[in-house]
C-alpha positions as CSV (number, residue, x, y, z in Angstrom):
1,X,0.0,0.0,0.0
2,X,1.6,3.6,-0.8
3,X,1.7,6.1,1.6
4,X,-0.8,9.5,1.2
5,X,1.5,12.2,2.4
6,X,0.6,15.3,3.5
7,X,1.4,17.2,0.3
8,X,-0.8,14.7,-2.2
9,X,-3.6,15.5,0.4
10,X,-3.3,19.0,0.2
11,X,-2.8,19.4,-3.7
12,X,-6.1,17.1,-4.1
13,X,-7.9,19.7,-1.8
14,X,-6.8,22.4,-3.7
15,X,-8.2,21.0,-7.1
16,X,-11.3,20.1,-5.2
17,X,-11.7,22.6,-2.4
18,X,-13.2,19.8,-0.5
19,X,-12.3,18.8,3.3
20,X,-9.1,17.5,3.8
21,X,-10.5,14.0,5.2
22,X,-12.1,13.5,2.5
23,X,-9.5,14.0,0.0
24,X,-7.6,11.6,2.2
25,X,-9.8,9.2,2.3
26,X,-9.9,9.3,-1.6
27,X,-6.5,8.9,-2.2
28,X,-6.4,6.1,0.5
29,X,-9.4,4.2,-1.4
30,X,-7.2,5.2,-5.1
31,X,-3.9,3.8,-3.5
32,X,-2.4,7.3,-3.8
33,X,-3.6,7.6,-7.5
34,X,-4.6,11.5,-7.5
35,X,-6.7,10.8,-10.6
36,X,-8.8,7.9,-9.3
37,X,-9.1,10.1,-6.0
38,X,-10.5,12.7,-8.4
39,X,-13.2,10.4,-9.6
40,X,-13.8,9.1,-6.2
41,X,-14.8,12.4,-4.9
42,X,-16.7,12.7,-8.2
43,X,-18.9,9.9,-7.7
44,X,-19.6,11.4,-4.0
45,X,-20.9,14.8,-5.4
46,X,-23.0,12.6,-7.2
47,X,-24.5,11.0,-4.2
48,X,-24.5,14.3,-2.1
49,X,-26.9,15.9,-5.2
50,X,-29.2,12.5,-4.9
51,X,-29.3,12.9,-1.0
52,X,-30.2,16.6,-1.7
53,X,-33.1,15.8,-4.3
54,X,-36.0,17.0,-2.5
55,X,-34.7,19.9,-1.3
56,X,-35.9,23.4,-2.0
57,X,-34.7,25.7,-4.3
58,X,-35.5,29.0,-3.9
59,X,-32.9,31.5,-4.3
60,X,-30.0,31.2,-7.1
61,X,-28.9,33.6,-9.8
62,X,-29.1,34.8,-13.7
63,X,-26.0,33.4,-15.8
64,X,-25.3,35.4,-19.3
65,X,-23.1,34.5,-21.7
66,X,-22.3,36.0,-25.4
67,X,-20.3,34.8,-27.7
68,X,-19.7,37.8,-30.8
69,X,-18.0,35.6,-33.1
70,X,-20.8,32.6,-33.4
71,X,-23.4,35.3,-32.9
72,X,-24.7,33.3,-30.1
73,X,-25.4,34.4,-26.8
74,X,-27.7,32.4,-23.7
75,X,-29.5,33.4,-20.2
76,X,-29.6,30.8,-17.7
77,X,-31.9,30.6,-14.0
78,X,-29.5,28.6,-11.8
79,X,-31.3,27.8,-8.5
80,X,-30.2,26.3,-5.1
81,X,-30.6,26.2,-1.3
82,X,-29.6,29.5,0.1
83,X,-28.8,33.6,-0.3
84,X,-25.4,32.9,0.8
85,X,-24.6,30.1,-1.7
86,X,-26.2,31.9,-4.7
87,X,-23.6,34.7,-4.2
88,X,-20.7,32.6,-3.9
89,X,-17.8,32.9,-6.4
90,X,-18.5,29.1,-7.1
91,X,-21.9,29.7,-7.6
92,X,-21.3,32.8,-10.1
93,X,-19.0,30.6,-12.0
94,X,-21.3,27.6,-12.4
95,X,-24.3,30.2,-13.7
96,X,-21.4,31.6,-16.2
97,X,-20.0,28.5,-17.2
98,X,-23.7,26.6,-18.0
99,X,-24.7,29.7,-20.2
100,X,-21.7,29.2,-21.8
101,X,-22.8,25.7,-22.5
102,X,-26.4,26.8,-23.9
103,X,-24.9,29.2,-26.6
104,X,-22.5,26.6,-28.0
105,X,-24.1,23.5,-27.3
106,X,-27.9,24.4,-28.0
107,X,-29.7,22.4,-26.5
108,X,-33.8,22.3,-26.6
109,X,-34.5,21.1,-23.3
110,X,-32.9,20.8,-19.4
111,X,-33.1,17.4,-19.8
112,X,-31.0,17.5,-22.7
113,X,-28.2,20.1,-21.6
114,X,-27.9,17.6,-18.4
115,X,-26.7,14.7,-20.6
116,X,-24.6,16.9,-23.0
117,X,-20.7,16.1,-22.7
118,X,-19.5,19.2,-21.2
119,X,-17.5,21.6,-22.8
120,X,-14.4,21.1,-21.1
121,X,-14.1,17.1,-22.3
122,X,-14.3,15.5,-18.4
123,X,-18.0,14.4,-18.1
124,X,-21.6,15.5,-18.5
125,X,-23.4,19.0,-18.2
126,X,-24.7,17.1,-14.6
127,X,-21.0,16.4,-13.3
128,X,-20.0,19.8,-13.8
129,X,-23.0,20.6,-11.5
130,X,-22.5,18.1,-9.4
131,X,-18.5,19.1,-8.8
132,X,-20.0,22.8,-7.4
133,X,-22.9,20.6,-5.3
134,X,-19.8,18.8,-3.7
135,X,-18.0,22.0,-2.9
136,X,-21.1,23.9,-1.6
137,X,-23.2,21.0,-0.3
138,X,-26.6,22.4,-1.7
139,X,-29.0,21.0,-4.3
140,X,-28.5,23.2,-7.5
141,X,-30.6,22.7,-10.7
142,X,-31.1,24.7,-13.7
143,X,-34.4,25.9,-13.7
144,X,-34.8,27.1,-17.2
145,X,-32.3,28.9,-20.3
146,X,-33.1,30.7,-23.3
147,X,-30.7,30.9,-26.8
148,X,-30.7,33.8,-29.5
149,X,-28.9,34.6,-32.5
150,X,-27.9,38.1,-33.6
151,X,-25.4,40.2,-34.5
152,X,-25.7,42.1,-31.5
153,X,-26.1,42.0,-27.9
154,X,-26.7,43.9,-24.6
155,X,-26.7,42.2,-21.4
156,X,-26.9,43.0,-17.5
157,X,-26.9,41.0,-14.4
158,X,-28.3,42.9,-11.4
159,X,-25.4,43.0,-8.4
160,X,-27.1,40.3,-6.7
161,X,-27.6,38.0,-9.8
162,X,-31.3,37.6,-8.9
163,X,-32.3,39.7,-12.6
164,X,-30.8,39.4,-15.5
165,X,-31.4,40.6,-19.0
166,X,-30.2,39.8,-23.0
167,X,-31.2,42.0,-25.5
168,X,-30.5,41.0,-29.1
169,X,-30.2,43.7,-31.9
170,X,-29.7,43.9,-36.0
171,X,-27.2,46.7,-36.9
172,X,-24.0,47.5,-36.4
173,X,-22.3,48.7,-33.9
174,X,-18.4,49.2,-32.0
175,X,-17.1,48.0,-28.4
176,X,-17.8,52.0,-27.6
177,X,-21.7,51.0,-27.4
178,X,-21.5,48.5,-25.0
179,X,-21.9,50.7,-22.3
180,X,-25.4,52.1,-23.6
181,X,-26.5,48.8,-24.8
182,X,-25.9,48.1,-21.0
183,X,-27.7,50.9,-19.7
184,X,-30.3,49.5,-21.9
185,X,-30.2,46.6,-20.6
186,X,-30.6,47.6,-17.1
187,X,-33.5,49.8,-17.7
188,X,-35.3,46.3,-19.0
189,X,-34.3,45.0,-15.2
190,X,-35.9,48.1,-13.4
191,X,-39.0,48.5,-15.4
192,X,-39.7,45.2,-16.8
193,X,-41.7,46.0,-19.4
194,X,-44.4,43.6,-21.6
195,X,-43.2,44.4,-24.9
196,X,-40.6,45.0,-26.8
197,X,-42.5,47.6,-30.2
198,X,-46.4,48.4,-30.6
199,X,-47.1,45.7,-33.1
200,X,-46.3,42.9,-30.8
201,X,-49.1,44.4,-28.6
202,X,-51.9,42.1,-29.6
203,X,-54.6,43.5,-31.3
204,X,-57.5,42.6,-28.4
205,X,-54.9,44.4,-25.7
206,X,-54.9,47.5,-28.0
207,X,-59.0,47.6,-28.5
208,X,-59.6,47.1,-24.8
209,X,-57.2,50.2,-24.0
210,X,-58.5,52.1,-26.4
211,X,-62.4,51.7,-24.8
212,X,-60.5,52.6,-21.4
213,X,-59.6,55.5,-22.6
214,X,-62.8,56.3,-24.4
215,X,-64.9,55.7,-21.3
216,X,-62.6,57.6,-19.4
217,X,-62.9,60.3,-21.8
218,X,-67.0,60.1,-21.7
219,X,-66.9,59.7,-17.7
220,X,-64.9,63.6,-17.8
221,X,-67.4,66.5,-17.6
222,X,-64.7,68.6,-18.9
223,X,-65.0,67.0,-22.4
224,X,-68.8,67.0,-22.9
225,X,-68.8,70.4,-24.6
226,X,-65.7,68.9,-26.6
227,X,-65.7,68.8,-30.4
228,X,-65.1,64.9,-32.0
229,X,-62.0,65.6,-33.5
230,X,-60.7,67.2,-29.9
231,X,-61.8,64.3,-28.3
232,X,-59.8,61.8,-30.8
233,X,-56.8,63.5,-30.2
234,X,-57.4,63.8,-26.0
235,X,-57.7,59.6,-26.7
236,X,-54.6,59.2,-29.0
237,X,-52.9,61.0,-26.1
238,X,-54.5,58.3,-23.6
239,X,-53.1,55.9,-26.2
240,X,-49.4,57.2,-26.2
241,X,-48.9,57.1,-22.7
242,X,-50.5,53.8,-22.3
243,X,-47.7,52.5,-25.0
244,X,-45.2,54.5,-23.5
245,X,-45.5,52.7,-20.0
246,X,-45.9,49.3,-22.1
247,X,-43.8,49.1,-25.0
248,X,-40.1,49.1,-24.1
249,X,-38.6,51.7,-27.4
250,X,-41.7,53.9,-26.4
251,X,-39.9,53.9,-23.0
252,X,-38.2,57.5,-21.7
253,X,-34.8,56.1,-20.5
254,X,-34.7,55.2,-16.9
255,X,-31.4,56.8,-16.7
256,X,-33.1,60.5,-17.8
257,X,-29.6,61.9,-16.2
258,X,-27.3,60.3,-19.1
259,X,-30.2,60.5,-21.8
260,X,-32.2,63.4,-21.2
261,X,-35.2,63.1,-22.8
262,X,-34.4,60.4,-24.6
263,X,-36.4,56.8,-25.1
264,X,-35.5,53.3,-25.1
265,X,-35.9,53.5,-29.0
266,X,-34.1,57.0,-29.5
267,X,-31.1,55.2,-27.9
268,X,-30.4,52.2,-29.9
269,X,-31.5,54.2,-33.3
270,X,-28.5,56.7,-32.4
271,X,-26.4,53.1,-31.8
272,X,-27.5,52.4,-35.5
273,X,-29.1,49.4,-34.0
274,X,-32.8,48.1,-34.0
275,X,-33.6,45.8,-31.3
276,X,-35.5,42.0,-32.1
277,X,-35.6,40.3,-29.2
278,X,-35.2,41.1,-25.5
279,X,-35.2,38.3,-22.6
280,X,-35.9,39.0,-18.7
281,X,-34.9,36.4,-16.1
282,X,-36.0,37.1,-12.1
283,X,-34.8,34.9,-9.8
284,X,-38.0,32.7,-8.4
285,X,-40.7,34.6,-11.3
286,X,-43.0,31.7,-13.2
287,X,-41.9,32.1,-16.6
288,X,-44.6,33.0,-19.2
């Protein structure tokens, strides 16, 4: 039987970051072999995720990753077990590194990114989750992803990970952007809105605001003396601001400071840049 010295124990915890008797007892059960001690500790991650199957996950974070060259970029919901483990550097990394795996492995399906070889050649899309479940002893999933292909993107992960947002545009555009494609971005975190242009407002949403604002109209003693073509316009108004609460390019910028009366639309037309798609992940929200 070999002898586990001190130093193969401690250079096994520091490519596992697990407890140093149980990197001993791995290399003890592997004979000293620092690989088979590896895939010892492996197969343990595996069982602590199994142990942890039916436990809740309510907090986690928003991965985003973008990849120019392939056009590709990928928002991921990561949950597990607690605030503290959903802000650890671990934790951050996982989220990251499973985007990652959406834009350039495109799968259709959680079931199917679990099973994918993972990107790095050493197992499946699971055991890379299972390797951070080992380290932080928490049941993790992923809860849900979304892929897009454009020429150009905007993202933003809110500070504590729990929003995250991908916007996708057709243009052109130079590194110098990013920063308002960002603040973009971010304004889609704070307000959240419905839509992304008026004609993807559906057509029975549209009628049902406009009687709103008709009836409101009617209901207003000021307007009974009112000509029609007044009272059209006074509705139209109604209209306008109803879309400009709705419809995110209708949308002043939340950052009025920085883009004074500017909106949402303004912006990314100055960027030379027409957005197609936009994509809002909270923490813990039912997707639609």
């Amino acid at each position: 039987m070999s002898t586990i010295t001190a130093a193969a124990v401690s250079e096994l915890r520091k490519k596992t970051d697990l407890p140093l008797m149980d990197c001993k007892k791995a290399l003890t059960e592997a004979g000293g072999d620092m690989e088979k001690a590896i895939d010892i500790l492996r197969s343990q991650f595996v069982k602590a995720a199994v142990k942890r199957e039916g436990n809740e996950t309510a907090e986690g974070r928003i991965g985003v990753f973008v990849e120019p060259a392939a056009e590709t970029a990928a928002i991921v919901e990561m949950r597990c077990e607690s605030a503290p483990s959903a802000k650890s550097d671990q934790f951050i990394e996982l989220a990251y590194d499973i985007a990652r795996q959406v834009a350039s492995a495109a799968p259709e399906a959680v079931a199917q990114l679990l099973a994918q070889p993972y990107s790095n050649g050493k197992g499946s899309v699971t055991d890379r989750i299972n390797e951070t479940i080992g380290l932080i002893r928490e049941k993790m999933i992923v809860q849900r992803f979304d892929r897009v292909k454009a020429p150009v993107y905007g993202h933003y992960v809110h500070h504590d990970g729990s929003v995250g947002v991908l916007l996708a545009c057709i243009g052109t555009t130079t590194g110098a952007t990013d920063e308002s494609l960002r603040d973009v971005c971010a304004h889609i975190a704070a307000l959240n809105p419905p839509y992304l242009t008026a004609d993807q407002v559906p057509a029975d949403v549209l009628e049902k605001e406009k009687a709103i604002a008709a009836q409101q109209i009617k209901e207003d003693p000021k307007n009974a003396s009112k000509p029609a073509n007044i009272i059209e316009k006074i509705a139209e108004g109604k209209l306008k601001t109803w879309l400009a609460e709705g419809v995110l390019v209708e949308q002043p910028m939340a950052n009025s400071m920085k883009y004074p009366s500017k909106t949402v639309g303004q912006v990314l037309q100055g960027l030379g840049l027409k957005p197609v798609k936009f994509i809002r992940y909270k923490v813990g929200a039912i997707a639609a």
